[in-house]
C-alpha positions, 0 to 999 in steps of 0.5 A: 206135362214136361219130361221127368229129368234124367236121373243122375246115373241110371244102372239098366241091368249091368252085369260084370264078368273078368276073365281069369287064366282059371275060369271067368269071375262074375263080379257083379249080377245084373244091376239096376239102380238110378241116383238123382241129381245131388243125392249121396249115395254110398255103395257098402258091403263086404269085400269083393262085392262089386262095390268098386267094379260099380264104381269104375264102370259108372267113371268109364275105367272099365265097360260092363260086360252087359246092360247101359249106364246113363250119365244124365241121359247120356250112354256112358259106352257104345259101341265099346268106347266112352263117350266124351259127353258123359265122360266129361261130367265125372270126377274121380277121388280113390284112396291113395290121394295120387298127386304128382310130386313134382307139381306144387298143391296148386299145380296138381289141383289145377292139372286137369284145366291145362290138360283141357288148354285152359289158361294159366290166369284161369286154371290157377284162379280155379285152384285158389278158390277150390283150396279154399273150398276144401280148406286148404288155403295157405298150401298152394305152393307146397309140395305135395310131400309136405302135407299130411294124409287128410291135406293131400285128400282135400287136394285130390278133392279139389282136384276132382271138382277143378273142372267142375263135374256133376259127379263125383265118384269116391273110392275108400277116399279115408281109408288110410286115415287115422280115425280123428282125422277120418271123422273131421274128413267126413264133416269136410266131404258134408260141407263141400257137397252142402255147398256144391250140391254134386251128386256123389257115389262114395264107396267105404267099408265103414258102415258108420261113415257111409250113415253118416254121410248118405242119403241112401246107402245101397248094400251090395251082396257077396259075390256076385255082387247084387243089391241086397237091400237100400237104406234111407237116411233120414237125418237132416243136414248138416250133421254133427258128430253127436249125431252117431251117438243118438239111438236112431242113428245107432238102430240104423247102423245095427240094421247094416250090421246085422245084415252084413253079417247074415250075408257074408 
């Protein structure tokens, strides 16, 4: 019988401790969780629960204090140090879209492959078919100061999947937009992952989003953060907005609500 596959990510008892001029702070308890390869899962819960430190260990910007992360099989830290294998299969989009102002759509998106020597002819080919991937076509040549909010975050997207991860990692990617414009980004991210079929850990205080877009939803408790509870997400895809007003959808939301409320 042949080997069960890697999951995606595999959590073993990671734990998470800062230190602090007054006492250490024990930001997340030990955490074991695995994500398969092209789910969507959503990370929710209340502020200063471990949603982003989970998020940041699983990208390689902070090690855990105790326990393993896997990417794909691959110890993402050893020794103290990450370790390029697994490293090289992770994209990052947070909530301020970051891109370099003096660089054109274009240039930002394909940043990444000429940071890894990828020609110009290749890396810019790469850019022009993520613009259109993440609708933005027609906007490579402007200036990032040109676009709106929603524009800059496909960018940053785009960006992200330019050197095409297994995984992308998402902090509070819509947060700082208008709620229109939110919604049509949600519908966005659900067609990007229909098409590429990434393996996506989105992390948003938006329990409507998160029903929205999950497959599971993973709900953190306060501090120190743990798994209270994981939610799945039975709705077939692609979803439209009509689904958030249907009474199945609703009973789910109420469910996280109610939860949210009991534990925070």
């Amino acid at each position: 019988m042949a080997d069960a596959p890697h999951p995606a990510i595999a959590f073993r008892g990671i734990e998470k401790w800062y230190g602090t001029r007054d006492e250490p702070v024990h930001a997340l308890a030990p955490t074991d969780l695995a994500v398969a390869d092209a789910e969507f899962l959503v990370l929710l819960g209340p502020s200063g629960c471990g949603k982003t430190t989970m998020l940041r260990m699983i990208g390689g910007l902070i090690a855990p204090t105790s326990g393993e992360i896997a990417i794909d099989g691959h110890s993402l830290w050893r020794n103290g140090q990450r370790q390029a294998k697994a490293v090289s299969d992770l994209g990052m989009v947070f909530q301020e879209a970051n891109l370099f102002p003096w660089l054109s759509i274009e240039q930002n998106i394909a940043l990444p492959l000429e940071l890894k020597g990828t020609p110009k002819t290749q890396r810019m080919e790469r850019a022009r078919t993520l613009t259109k991937l993440v609708g933005i076509q027609g906007f490579e040549k402007r200036w990032p100061r040109e676009l709106s909010g929603g524009m800059r975050q496909r960018a940053a997207i785009a960006r992200a999947l330019s050197y095409d991860p297994g995984i992308l990692l998402m902090d509070e990617p819509f947060g700082a937009l208008d709620a229109m414009t939110r919604e049509a980004m949600n519908i966005e991210l659900q067609r990007i992952w229909l098409e590429t079929r990434k393996t996506i850990v989105l992390v948003t205080h938006s329990i409507v989003e998160a029903v929205f877009l999950a497959d599971r939803i993973v709900l953190l408790s306060p501090r120190p953060g743990r798994i209270d509870m994981i939610v799945d997400v039975p709705f077939a895809r692609p979803r439209g907005p009509d689904l958030q007003s249907t009474p199945d959808f609703q009973a789910i939301v109420r469910q996280l609500r109610q939860r949210l409320n009991e534990i925070s």
